[in-house]
C-alpha positions in Angstrom: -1.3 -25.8 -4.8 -3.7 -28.6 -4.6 -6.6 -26.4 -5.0 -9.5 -26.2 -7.6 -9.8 -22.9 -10.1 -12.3 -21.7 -12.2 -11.2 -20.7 -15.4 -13.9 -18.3 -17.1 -14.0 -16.9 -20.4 -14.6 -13.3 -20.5 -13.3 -12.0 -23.8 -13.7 -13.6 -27.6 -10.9 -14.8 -29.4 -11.9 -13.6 -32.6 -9.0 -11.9 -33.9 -6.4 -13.3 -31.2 -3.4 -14.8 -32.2 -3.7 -19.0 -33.2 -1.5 -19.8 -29.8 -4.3 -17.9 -27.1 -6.9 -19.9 -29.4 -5.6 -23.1 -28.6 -5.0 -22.3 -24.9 -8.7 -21.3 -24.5 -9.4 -24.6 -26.1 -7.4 -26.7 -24.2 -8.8 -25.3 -20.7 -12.1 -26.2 -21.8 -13.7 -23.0 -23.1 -15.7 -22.6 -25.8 -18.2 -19.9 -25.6 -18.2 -16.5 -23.4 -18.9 -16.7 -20.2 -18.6 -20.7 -19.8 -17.0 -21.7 -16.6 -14.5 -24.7 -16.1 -13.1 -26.3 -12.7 -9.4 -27.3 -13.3 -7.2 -28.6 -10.6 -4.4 -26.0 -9.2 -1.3 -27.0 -10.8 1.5 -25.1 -12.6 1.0 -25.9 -15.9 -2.8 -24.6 -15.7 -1.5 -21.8 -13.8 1.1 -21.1 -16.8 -1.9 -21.0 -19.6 -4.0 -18.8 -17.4 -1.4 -16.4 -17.6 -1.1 -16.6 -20.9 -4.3 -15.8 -21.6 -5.0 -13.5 -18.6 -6.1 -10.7 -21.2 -9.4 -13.2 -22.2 -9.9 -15.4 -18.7 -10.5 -15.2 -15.1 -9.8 -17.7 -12.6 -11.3 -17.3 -9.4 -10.1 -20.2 -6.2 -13.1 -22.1 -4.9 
């Protein structure tokens, strides 16, 4: 796991619960369709699945 993800932002969180806001935030997203490189480790792994419903991380 010493990969790099990208983490993109497909869906709004307008209307999602205050918890998925935050994790959106935290990786880095702020509008649709922005695109973040984050290093492959659990604990990004754990808030990609979290929010798996409103993100899409693609291995580079």
């Amino acid at each position: 796991m010493t990969g790099i993800l990208l983490v993109k932002q497909i869906k709004s969180v307008i209307g999602k619960p205050e918890k998925h806001r935050r994790v959106v935030k935290s990786l880095g997203l702020k509008k649709l369709h922005q695109v973040k490189e984050h290093s492959d480790t659990p604990s990004i792994r754990g808030m990609i699945n979290t929010v798996s419903h409103l993100v899409i991380a693609e291995e580079k």
